[in-house]
N, C-alpha and C positions, 0 to 999 in steps of 0.2 A: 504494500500500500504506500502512496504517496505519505508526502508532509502534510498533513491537511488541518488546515483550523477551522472548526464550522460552529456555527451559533443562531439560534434560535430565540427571538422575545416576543413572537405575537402571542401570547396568552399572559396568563400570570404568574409565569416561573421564566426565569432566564436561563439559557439551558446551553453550555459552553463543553463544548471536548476538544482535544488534541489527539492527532495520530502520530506519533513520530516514534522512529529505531524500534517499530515492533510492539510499542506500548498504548497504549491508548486512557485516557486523563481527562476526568470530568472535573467540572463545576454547576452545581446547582444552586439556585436562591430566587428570591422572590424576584421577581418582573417586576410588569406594569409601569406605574410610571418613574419607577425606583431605576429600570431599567437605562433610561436614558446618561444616569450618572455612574451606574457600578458595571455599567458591562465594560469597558474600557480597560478600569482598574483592576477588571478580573479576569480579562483576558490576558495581561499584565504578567498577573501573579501565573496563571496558569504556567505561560511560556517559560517562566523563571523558573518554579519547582523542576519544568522538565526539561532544564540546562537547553533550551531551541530561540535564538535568536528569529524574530518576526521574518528576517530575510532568509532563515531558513525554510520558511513552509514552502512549500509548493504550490498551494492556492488555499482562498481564503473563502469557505463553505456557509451561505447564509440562508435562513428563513425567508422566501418573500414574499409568504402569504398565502391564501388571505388570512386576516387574523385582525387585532385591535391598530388601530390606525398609529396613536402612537407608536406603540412597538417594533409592527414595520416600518416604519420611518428612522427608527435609533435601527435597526437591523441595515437597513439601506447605505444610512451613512455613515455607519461604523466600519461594515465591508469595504464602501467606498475609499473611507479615510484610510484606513490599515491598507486596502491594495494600490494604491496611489503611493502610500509613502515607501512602499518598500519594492515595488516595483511588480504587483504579484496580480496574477487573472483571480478573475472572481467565480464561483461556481451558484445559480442561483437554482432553490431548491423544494418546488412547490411543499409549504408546511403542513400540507394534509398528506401528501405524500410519506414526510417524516413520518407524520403518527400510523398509516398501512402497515410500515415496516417497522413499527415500535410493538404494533398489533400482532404481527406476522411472527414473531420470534415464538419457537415454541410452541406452535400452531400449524394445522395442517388444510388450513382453509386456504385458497389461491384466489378467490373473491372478496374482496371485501369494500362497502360500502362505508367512507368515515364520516361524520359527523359530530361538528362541532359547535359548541353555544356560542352565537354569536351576536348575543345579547338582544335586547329589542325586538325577540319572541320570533327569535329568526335563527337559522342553522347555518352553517357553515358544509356543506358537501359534497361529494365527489365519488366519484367508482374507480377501481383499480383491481389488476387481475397481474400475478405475480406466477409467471411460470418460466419453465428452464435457467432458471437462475435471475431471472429483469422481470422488471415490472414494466407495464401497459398505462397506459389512462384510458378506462371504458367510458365515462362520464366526466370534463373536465370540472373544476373547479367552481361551485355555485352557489348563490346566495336561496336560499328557499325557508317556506314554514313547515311545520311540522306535517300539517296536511295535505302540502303539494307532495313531501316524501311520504309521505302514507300512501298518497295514490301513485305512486311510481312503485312502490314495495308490490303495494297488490295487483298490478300489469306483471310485476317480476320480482317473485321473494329473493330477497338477498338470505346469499351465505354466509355472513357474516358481517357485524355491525361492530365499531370502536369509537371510540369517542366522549368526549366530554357533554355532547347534547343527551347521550344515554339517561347519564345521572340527571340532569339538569330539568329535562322535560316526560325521563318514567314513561308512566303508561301512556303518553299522548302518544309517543312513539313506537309505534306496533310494526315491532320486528318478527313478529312470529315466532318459526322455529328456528330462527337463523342465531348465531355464535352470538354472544354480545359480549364486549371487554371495553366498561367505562374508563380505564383505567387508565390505556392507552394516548400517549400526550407527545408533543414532537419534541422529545428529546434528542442532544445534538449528535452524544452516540449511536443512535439508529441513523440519522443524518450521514454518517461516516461513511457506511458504503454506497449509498446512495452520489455521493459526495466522489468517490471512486469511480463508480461507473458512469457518473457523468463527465467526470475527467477523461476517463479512457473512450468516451464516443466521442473526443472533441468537445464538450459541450461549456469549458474555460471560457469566460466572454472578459472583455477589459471592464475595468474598475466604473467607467462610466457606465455601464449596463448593468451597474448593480442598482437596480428597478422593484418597486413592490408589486405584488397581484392584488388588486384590488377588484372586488366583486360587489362592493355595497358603495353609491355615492353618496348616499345619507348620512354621516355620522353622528346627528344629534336627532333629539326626539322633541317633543312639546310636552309640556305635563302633561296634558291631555291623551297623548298618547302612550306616554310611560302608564299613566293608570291603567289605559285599557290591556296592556299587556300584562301587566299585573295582573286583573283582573281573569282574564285568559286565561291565565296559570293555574290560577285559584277556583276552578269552576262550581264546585260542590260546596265550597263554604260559607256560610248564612251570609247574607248579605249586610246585614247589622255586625259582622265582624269583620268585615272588609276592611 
């Protein structure tokens, strides 16, 4: 395996590894908007523990979505910044993709359907089918609600669901009999080979095309409609306790 630095902060864990001399070196911590200030310093520290000066990597492995709009934005120009200063391509690395192959470990499903909370009563999801060693995109990358994937499940049950929308929205999401692993999040070691095998197709682009995917142009709500989605969530309980 290459040099590879990769990191990941659209959600709310910041999620940092290193591949170098056969080793491979995590860092985990809180995201969110915490992210914009410690991913840096902690990228920092990583490199240091594992005696690899930044001009050593080989490229520099990033999240770019889709996910919280800050996060990709600190994921963008921190990629940016670090392959600009050291002279290095950037590899960028659909984040639902990360979480397939964070799913897939361990696992004998080669379908899997991810989805993620992507707040505002809305999912984050995608299809992907991993065989002879690569992965595919069956479905690319999409903003939907619970109900538009409900009737997509029941045209074609999925074999397998991960994701953070699991936990988040339960029984709205009727996965049937397919796998479910809420569990599953884009951590940046799962990133690693992904990160690999996009290096070895070519898929290095210069530091300027370190770019987010962005699926949602909304990023704020009205009270008004933060309520209603609230309310949505909530559907069974008295309405005087709302």
């Amino acid at each position: 395996m290459k040099t590879l630095l990769a990191f990941d902060t659209a959600t709310e864990r910041m999620s940092i590894a290193l591949a170098a001399g056969g080793e491979v070196r995590v860092h985990e911590a809180a995201g969110g908007a915490q992210a914009s200030a410690a991913l840096i310093p902690a990228i920092v520290e990583l490199l240091g523990k594992a005696g690899v000066a930044l001009e050593q990597v080989d490229a520099i492995a990033f999240g770019r979505g889709p996910g919280a709009f800050t996060g990709l934005r600190t994921a963008c120009s921190v990629a940016q910044g670090l392959a600009f200063g050291a002279g290095k391509p950037v590899l960028p690395v659909d984040t639902l993709l990360t979480v397939a192959e964070d799913a897939r470990v361990g696992e004998h499903a080669q379908r899997w359907w991810i989805a993620m909370d992507a707040r505002m009563d809305e999912i984050y999801a995608a299809h992907y089918a991993f065989d002879h060693g690569r992965w595919s995109t069956l479905v690319a990358p999409m903003l939907v609600t619970p109900d538009m994937l409900n009737e997509r499940w029941r045209a074609e049950p999925a074999q397998a669901v991960a994701g953070s929308a699991l936990a988040v929205f339960g029984e709205r999401l009727r996965t049937g009999g397919a796998r479910r692993n809420p569990e599953a999040a884009p951590h940046a070691r799962a990133m690693l080979p992904l990160a690999q095998r996009l290096w070895e197709d070519g898929g290095a682009v210069d530091a300027a095309q370190a770019l987010p995917l962005y699926v949602r142009d909304k990023v704020a709500q009205t009270t008004t409609e933060r309520d209603a989605a609230r309310l949505a969530r909530q559907p069974d309980m008295p309405e005087g306790a709302r």
